[in-house]
C-alpha positions as CSV (number, residue, x, y, z in Angstrom):
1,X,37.9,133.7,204.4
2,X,36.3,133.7,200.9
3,X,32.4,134.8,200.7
4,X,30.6,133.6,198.0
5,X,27.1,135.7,197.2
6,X,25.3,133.0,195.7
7,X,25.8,130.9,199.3
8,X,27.9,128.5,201.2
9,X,30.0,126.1,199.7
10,X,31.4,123.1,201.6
11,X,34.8,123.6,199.6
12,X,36.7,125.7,197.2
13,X,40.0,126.5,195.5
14,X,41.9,128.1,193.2
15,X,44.7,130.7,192.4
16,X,45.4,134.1,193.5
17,X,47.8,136.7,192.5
18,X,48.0,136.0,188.9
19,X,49.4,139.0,188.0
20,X,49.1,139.8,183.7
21,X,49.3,143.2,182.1
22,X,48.2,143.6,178.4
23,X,49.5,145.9,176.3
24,X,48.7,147.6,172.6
25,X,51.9,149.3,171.9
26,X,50.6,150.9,169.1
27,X,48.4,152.8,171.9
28,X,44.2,153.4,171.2
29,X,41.9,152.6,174.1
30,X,43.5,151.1,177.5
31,X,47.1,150.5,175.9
32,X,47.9,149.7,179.1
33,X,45.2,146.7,181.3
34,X,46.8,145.0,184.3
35,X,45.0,142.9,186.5
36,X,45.4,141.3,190.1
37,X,43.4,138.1,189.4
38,X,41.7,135.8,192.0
39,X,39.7,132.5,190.5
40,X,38.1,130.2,192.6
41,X,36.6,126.8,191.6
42,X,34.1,124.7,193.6
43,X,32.1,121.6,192.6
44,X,31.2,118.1,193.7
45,X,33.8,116.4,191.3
46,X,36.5,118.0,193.3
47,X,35.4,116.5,196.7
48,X,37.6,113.3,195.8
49,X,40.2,115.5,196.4
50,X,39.4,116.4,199.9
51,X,38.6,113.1,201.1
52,X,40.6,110.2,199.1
53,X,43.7,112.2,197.4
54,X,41.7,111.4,194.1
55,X,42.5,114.2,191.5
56,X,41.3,112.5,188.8
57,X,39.0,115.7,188.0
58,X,41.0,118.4,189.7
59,X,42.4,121.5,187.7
60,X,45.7,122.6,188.9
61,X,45.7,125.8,190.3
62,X,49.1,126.5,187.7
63,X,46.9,125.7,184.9
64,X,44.5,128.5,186.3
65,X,46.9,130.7,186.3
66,X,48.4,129.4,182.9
67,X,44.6,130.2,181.5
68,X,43.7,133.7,182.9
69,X,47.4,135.1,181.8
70,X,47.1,133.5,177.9
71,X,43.5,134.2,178.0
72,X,44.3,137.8,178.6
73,X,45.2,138.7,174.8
74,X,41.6,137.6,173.4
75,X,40.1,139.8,175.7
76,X,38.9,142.8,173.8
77,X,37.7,145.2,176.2
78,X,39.1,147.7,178.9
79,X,36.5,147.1,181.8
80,X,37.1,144.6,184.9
81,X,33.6,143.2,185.1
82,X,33.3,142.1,180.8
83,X,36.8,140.9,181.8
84,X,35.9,139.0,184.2
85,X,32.7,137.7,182.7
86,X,34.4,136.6,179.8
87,X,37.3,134.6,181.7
88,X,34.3,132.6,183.9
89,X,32.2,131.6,180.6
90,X,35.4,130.1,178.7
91,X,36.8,128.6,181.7
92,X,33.1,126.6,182.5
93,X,33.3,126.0,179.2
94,X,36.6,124.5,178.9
95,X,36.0,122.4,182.3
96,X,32.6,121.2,183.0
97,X,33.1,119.5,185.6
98,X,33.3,122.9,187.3
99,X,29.5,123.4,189.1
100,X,30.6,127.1,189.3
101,X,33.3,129.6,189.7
102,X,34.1,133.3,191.5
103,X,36.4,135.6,188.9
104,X,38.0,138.7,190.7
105,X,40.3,141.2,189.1
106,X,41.8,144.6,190.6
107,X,43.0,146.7,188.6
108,X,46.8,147.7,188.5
109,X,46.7,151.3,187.1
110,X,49.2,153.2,185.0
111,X,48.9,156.5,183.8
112,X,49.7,157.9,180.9
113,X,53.4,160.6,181.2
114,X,52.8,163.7,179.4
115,X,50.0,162.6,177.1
116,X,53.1,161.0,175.3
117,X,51.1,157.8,174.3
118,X,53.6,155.7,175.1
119,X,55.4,156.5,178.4
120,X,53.1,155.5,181.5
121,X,54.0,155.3,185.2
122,X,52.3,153.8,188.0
123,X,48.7,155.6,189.0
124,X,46.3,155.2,192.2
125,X,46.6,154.6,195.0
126,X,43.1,153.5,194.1
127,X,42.3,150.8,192.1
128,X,39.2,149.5,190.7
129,X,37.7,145.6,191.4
130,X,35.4,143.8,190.0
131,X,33.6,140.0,191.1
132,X,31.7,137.8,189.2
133,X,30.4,134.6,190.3
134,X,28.7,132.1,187.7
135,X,27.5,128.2,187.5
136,X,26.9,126.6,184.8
137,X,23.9,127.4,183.1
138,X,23.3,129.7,185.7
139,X,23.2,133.8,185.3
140,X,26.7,136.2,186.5
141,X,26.2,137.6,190.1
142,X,28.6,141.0,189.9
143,X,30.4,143.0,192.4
144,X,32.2,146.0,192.1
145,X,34.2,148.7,194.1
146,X,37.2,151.0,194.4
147,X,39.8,150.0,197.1
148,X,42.8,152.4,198.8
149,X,41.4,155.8,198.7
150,X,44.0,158.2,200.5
151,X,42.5,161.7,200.6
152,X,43.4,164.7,203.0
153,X,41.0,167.7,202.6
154,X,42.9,170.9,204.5
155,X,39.8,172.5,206.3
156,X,36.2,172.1,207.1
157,X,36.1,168.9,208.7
158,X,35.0,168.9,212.3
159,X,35.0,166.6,215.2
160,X,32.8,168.1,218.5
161,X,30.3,167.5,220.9
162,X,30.8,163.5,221.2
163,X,30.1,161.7,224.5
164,X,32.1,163.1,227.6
165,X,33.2,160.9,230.5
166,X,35.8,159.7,233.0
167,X,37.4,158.1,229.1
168,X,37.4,161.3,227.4
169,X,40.9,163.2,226.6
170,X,40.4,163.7,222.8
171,X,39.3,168.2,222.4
172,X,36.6,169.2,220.2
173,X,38.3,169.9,216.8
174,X,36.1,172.6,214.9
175,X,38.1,172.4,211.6
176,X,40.7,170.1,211.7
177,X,42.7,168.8,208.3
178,X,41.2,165.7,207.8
179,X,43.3,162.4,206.4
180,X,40.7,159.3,205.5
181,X,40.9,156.3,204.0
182,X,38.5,154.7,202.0
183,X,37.1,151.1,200.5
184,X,33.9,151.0,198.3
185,X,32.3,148.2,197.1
186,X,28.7,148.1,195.3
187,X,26.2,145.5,193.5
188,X,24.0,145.9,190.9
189,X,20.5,146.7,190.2
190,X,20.7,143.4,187.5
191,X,23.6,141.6,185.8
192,X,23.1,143.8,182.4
193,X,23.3,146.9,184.7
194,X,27.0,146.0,185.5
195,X,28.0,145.9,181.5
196,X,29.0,149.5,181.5
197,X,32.4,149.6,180.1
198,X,33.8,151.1,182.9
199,X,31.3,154.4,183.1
200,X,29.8,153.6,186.8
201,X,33.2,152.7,188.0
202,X,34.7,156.5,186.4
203,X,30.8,157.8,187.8
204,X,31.6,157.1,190.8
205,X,35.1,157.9,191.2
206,X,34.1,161.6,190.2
207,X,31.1,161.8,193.0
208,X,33.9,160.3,195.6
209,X,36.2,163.4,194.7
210,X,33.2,165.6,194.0
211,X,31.7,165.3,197.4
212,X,35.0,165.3,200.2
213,X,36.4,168.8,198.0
214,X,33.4,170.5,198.6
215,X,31.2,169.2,201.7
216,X,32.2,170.4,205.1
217,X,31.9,167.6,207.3
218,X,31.3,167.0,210.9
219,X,32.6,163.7,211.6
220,X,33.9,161.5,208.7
221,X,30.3,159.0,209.1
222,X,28.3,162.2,208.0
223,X,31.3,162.1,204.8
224,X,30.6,158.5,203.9
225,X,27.0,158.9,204.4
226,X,27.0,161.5,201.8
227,X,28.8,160.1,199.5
228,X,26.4,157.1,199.6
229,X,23.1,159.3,199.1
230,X,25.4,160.9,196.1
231,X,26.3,157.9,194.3
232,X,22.6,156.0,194.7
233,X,20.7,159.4,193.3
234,X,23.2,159.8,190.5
235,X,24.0,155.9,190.1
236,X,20.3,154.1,188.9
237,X,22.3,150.7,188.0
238,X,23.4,150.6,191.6
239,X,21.5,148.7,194.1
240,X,23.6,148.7,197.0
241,X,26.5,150.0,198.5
242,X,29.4,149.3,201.5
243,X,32.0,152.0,202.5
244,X,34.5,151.5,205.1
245,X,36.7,154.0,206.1
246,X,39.5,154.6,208.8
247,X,40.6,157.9,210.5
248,X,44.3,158.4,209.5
249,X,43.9,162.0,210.5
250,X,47.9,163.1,211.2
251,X,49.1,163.6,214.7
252,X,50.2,167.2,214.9
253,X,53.4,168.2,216.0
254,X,52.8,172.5,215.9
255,X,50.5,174.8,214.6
256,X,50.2,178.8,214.4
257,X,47.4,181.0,214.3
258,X,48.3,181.1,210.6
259,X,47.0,177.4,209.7
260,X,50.1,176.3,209.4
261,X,51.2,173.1,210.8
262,X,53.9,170.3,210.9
263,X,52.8,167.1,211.2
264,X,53.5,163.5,211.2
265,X,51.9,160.2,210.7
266,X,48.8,159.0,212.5
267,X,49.8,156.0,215.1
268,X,47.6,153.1,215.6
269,X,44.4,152.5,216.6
270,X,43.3,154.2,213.7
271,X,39.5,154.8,213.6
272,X,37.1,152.5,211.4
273,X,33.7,153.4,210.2
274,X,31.6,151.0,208.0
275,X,28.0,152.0,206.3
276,X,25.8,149.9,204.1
277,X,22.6,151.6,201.9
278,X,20.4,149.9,199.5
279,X,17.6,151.7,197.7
């Protein structure tokens, strides 16, 4: 289901994975942006739809798609939120009867091969998002957040002195080699604090990598809440922010005195552990 931060809305479309990559093959800044794009309409001159099969007003969802992907080449910049800002002014612009509209874009990352400036391959797991939501005449509401963190830190993450009963077969682990994943998401202190070109998004992927290589943890909620503390202190334009995470620590198979193990992949149920902070 589709949240909308400026409130409920009795009805909503649109069209999602509209995939569109565009590239300056003459290289400079970005040469490679590609997007995962979500819009989504909503409006009283749509309701016809809904309830008599009227579409005298109603935008088909392959002309959204046709939009965004065209659009794409007079798009200047390299960041998701001005790139989704600028794809919700033109399109309430070019369709008024529109009340209002959600833009999302996640990034689909390549990296450059060799510092070649013209080879790339494909980057992440991680990738970057960005929302914006905007009616007409009204001002953007912006989201923003890294999804798909896979990280495995080798010691000094621990796991003791939970709650023992009759339920209990999990041991203490004093320094176990931790395997989490992570989702961020954050909003913004106003909607000019979110026109960064891209520098809180790169802030706070440093602080995420920053914080699990060198804090030792002892459970992965003390991790998350860390990295929150982190990113609001060094972060002013950020006024809130959501982690989930899940436990994907691997099963092990052996280990020796040594620290060295075999392993294999975490079965399901997986751990989940959500935190929210604001200033």
């Amino acid at each position: 289901m589709e949240q909308f931060r400026s409130g409920w809305k009795k009805s909503y479309y649109g069209k999602g994975d509209i995939i569109v990559y565009r590239l300056r093959r003459q290289g400079g800044n970005a040469p490679v942006f590609g997007a995962n794009v979500k819009i989504l309409l909503y409006g009283d001159a749509f309701w016809p739809t809904y309830t008599q099969g009227d579409n005298t007003n109603l935008i088909a969802t392959d002309s959204m798609k046709n939009f965004v992907q065209r659009e794409t080449l007079n798009y200047k910049g390299d960041d998701l939120e001005a790139y989704c800002l600028f794809l919700a002014e033109k399109f309430l612009a070019k369709y008024p009867q529109c009340e209002g509209l959600q833009v999302s874009a996640t990034e689909i990352p390549y990296g450059e091969i060799n510092r070649s400036g013209i080879a790339f391959a494909p980057a992440g797991p991680d990738a970057a998002f960005a929302v914006v939501e905007l009616a007409q005449g009204g001002e953007p509401v912006f989201s923003s957040g890294v999804r798909g963190y896979r990280m495995l830190r080798l010691r000094g993450s621990a796991f003791k002195g939970f709650v023992r009963d009759e339920y209990t077969t999990l041991p203490d682990l004093h320094d176990r080699p931790l395997h989490m994943w992570l989702d961020l998401e954050w909003t913004f202190a106003d909607s000019k604090a979110a026109m960064s070109e891209g520098r809180i998004t790169a802030d706070v992927r440093r602080l995420v990598h920053d914080v699990f290589c060198k804090f030792e943890s002892g459970s992965i909620q003390e991790v998350i809440y860390k990295l929150g503390t982190q990113v609001l202190a060094a972060v002013p334009a950020i006024a809130e922010i959501h982690f989930e995470a899940n436990n994907r620590t691997w099963d092990t198979i052996a280990e020796s005195p040594e620290m060295i193990g075999s392993y294999t992949e975490a079965r399901p149920p997986y751990g989940c552990l959500g935190l929210r902070l604001k200033r």
